[in-house]
Short mmCIF file of the C-alpha atoms (twelve columns), coordinates in Angstrom:
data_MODEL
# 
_entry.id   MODEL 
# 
loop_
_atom_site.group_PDB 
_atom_site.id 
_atom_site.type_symbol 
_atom_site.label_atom_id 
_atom_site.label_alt_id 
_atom_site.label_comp_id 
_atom_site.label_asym_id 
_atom_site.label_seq_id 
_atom_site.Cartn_x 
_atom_site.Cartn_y 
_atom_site.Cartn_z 
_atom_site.pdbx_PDB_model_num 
ATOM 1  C CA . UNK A 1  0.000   0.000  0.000   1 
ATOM 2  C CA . UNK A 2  2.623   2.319  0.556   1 
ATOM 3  C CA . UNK A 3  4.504   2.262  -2.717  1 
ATOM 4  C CA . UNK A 4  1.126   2.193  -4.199  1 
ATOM 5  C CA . UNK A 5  0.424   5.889  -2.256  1 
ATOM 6  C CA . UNK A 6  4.131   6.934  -2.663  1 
ATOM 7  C CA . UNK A 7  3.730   6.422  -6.939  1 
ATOM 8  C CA . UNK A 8  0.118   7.743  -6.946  1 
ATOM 9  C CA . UNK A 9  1.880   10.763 -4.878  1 
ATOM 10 C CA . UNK A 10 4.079   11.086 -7.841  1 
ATOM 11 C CA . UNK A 11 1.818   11.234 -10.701 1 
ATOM 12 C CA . UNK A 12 -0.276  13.832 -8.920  1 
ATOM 13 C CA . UNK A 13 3.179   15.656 -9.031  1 
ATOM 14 C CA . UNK A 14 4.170   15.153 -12.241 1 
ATOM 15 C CA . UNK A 15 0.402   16.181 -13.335 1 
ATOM 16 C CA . UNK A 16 0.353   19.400 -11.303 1 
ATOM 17 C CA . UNK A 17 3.763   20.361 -12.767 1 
ATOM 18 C CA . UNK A 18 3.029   19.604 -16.171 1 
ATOM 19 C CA . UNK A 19 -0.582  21.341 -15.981 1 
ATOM 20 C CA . UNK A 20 1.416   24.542 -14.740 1 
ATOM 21 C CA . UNK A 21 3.888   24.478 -17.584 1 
ATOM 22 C CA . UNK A 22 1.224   23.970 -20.337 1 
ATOM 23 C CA . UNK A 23 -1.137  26.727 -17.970 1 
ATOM 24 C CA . UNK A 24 2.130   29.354 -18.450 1 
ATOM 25 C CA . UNK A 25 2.067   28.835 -22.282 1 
ATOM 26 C CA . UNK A 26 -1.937  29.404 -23.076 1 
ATOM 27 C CA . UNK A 27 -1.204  32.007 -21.375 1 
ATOM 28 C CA . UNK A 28 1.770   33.648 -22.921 1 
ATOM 29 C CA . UNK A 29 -0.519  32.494 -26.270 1 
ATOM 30 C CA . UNK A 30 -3.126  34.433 -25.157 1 
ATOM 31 C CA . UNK A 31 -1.532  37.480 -24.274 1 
ATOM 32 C CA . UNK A 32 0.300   37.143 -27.560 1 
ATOM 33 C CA . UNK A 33 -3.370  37.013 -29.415 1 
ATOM 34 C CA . UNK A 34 -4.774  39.925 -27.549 1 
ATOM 35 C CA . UNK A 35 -1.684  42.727 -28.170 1 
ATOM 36 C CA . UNK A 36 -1.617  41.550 -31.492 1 
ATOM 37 C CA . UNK A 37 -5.687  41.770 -32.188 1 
ATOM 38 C CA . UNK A 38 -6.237  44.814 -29.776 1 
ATOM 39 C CA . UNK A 39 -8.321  42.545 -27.651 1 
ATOM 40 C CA . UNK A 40 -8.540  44.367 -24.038 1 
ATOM 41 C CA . UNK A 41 -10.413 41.321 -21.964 1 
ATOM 42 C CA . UNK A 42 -10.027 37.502 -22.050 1 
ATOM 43 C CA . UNK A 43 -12.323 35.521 -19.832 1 
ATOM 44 C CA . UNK A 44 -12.548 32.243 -19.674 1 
ATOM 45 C CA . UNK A 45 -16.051 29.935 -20.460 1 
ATOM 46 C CA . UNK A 46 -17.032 30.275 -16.545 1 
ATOM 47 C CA . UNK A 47 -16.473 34.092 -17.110 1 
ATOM 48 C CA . UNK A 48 -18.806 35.430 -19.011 1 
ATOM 49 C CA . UNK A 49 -22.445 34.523 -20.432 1 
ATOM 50 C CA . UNK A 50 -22.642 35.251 -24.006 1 
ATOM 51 C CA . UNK A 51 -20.137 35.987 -26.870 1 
ATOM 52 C CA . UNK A 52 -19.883 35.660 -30.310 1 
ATOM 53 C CA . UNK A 53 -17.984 33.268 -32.322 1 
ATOM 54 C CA . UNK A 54 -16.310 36.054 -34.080 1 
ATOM 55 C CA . UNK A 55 -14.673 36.821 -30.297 1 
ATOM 56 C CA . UNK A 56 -13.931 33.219 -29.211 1 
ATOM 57 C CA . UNK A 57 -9.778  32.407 -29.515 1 
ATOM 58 C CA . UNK A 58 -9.848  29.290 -28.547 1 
ATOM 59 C CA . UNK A 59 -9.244  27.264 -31.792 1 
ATOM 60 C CA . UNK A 60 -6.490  29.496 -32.300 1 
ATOM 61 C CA . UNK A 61 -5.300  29.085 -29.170 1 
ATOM 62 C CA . UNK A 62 -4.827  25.586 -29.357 1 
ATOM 63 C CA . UNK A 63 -3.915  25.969 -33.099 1 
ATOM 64 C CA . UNK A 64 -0.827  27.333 -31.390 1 
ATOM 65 C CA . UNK A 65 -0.538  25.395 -28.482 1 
ATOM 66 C CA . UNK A 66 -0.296  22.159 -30.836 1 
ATOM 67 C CA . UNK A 67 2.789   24.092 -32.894 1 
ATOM 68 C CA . UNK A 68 4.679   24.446 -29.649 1 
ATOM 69 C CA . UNK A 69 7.327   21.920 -28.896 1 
ATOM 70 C CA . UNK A 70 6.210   21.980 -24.718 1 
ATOM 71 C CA . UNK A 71 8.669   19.862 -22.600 1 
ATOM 72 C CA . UNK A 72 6.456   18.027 -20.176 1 
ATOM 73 C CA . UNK A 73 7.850   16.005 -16.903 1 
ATOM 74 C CA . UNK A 74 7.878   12.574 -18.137 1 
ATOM 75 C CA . UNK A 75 6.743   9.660  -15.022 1 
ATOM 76 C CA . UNK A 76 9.368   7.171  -14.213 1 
ATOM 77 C CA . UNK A 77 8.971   3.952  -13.040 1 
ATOM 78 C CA . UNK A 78 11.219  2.336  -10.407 1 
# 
């Protein structure tokens, strides 16, 4: 039981770390998008209660996201 807690302990790290590193880059993307379409707010779908399609950056967002070459912690097994 406890090398089962100790590697579930792990992944839970390894998660968390890599969910801040991708995290960091949406949101350098999405700073990046707004300078460069003079976009002065960015909310997130919990945020807000209707938009357009025309104002939605997601797709692009990930359009970039999927270009990047993001260096994620890898799990190891012992």
């Amino acid at each position: 039981k406890n090398s089962i807690d100790n590697f579930n302990n792990k992944i839970d790290s390894v998660i968390e770390s890599n969910r801040e590193v991708i995290i960091k880059e949406i949101f350098s993307i999405v700073k990046e998008i707004s300078v460069n379409s003079n976009i002065n707010i960015v909310l997130n779908e919990n945020q807000y209660f209707l938009v357009s399609d025309k104002y939605d950056i997601s797709n692009e967002v990930l359009d970039i996201l999927n270009t990047k070459n993001i260096e994620l912690t890898k799990i190891t097994i012992e």
